[in-house]
C-alpha positions in Angstrom: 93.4 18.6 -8.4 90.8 18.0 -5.4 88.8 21.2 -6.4 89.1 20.3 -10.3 87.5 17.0 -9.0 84.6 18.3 -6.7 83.9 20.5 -9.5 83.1 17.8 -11.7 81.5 15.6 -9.3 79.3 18.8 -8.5 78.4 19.7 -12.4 77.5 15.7 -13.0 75.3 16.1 -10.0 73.2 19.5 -10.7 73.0 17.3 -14.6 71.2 14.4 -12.6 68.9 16.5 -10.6 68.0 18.8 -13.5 67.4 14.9 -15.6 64.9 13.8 -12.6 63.4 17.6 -12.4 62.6 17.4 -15.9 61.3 13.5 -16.4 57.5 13.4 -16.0 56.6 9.5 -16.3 55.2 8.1 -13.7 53.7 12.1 -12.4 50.2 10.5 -13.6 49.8 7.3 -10.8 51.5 9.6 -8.4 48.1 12.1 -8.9 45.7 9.3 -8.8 47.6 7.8 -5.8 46.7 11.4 -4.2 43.3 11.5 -5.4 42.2 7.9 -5.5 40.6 8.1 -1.8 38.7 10.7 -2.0 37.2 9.8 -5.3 37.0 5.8 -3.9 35.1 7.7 -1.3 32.7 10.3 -2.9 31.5 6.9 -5.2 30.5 5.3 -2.1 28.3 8.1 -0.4 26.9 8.7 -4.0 26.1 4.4 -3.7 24.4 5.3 -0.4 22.5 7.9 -1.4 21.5 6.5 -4.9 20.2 3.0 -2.8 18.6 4.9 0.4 16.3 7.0 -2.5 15.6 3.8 -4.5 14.5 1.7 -1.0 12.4 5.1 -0.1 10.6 5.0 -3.2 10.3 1.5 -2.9 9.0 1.6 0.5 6.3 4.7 -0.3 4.9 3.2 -3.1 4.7 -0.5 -1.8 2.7 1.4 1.5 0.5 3.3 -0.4 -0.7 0.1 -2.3 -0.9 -2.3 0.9 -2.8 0.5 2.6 -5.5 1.1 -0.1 -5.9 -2.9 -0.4 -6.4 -3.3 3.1 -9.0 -0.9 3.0 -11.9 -3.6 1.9 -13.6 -6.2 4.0 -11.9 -8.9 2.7 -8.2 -7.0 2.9 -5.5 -9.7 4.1 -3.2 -7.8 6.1 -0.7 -10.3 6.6 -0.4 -10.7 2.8 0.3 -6.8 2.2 3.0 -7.0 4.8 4.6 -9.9 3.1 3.8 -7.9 -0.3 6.0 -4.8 1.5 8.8 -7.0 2.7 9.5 -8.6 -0.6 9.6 -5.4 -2.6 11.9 -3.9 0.1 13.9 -6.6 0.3 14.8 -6.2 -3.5 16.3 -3.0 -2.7 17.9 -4.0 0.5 18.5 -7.5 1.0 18.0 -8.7 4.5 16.4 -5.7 5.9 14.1 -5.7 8.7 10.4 -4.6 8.0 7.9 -3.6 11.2 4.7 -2.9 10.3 2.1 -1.0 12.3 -1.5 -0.1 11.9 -3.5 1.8 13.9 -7.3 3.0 13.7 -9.5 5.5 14.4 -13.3 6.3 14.5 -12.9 9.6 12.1 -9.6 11.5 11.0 -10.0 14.4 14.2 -9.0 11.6 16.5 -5.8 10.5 15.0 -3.1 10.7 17.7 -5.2 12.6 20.4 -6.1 11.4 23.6 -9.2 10.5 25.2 -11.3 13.0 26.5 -10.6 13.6 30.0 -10.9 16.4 32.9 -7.3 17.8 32.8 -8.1 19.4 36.2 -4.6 20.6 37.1 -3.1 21.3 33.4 -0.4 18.7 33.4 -1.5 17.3 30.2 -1.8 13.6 31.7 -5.0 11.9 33.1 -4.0 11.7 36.9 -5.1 12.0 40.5 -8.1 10.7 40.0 -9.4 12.7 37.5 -12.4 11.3 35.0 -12.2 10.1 31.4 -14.3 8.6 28.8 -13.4 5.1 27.5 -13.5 6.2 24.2 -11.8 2.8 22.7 -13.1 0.4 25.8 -10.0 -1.0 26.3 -10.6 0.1 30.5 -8.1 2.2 31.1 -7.0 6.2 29.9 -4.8 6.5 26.9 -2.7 9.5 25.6 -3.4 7.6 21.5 -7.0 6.8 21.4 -6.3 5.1 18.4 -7.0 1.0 18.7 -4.2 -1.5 17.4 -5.2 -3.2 14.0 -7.2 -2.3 11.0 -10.0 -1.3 12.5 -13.1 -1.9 11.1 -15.9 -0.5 8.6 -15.7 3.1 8.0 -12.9 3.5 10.5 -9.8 5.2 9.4 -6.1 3.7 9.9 -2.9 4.9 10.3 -0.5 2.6 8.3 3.4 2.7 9.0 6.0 1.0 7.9 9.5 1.1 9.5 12.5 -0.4 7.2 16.3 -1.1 9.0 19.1 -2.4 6.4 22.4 -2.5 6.1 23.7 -0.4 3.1 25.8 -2.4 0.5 28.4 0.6 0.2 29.5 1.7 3.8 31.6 4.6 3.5 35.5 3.5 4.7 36.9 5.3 7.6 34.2 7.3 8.3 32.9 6.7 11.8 29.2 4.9 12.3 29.0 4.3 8.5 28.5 0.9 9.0 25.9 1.3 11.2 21.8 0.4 9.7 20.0 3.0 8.0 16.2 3.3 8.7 13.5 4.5 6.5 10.0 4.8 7.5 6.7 5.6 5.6 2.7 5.7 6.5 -0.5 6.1 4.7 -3.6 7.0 6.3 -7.2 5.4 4.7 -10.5 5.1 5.8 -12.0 1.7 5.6 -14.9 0.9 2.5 -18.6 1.1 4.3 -18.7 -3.0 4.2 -20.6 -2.6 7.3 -21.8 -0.3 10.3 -19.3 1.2 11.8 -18.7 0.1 15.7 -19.7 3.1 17.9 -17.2 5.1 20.3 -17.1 4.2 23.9 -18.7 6.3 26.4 -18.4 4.8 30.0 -16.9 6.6 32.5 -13.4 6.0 34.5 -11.2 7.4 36.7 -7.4 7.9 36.4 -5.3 7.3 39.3 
């Protein structure tokens, strides 16, 4: 009678089990439960990506344009940063814009140092070795290049450096919170509005 009734009790049991094996509903939000993050994921880094390359090309073409309008004697500077900021800022809300310009008497001196004697090879103006002034500010420099926009005929170095926040951080990823920077430069040589200022050529000595 006991095994009659484990029998039965077993049979009703391998019935249920073979019931559940066999039901599929709800199999579908199990799936998506599985794959949900990583899609919920992969849209966010696509966000990311999709607004970094929009507040690049932003950024390039608003440079390109405030550098070949500052180019002319009567070139506001102040206005073409603003004019950068605000398109930036359309991309990325609240981000922070540093501009920089730097100029140059002719495109061979852009990021080179003033002549010196280099007497013992180390590559920095030292022990009392002798340099020209070429941008009479009085003392050697490794960037002969002068801060500001220069003057007639001179040629300027242009950058622009862009820090923002991106509205999609990627969840659970470490440091994807953290500010993306994006930075662009044109170089352009000021309109002949005028002579242009001659090179320094007095002497100094490094110590």
């Amino acid at each position: 009678m006991i095994a009659e009734s484990l029998r039965v009790r077993w049979q009703r049991a391998r019935a249920v089990l073979r019931q559940c094996r066999a039901d599929r509903r709800g199999v579908t939000i199990v799936e998506f439960a599985m794959a949900a993050p990583v899609l919920i994921i992969l849209l966010l880094g696509i966000f990311d990506l999709a607004q970094m390359a929009y507040v690049s090309a932003a950024l390039h073409g608003a440079v390109q344009r405030a550098a070949r309008d500052s180019a002319i004697e009567s070139a506001d500077t102040a206005t073409q940063d603003k004019f950068i900021e605000t398109l930036v800022r359309r991309a990325a809300p609240a981000a922070t814009v540093t501009t920089k310009r730097k100029s140059y008497y002719d495109f061979a001196n852009i990021e080179q140092p003033e002549a010196w004697n280099d007497a013992n090879n180390n590559g920095v103006c030292d022990n009392s070795e002798s340099y020209t002034d070429e941008n009479k500010n009085g003392h050697w420099d490794a960037d002969v290049g002068k801060s500001g926009n220069g003057g007639a005929n001179d040629v300027v170095v242009y950058t622009v450096d862009v820090t923002y926040k991106p509205l999609f951080p990627i969840p659970w990823v470490d440091g994807s919170g953290n500010n993306r920077t994006l930075s662009a430069s044109a170089v352009r040589k000021n309109q002949p509005f005028a002579l242009q200022g001659s090179k320094g050529s007095a002497a100094g000595t490094c110590s």
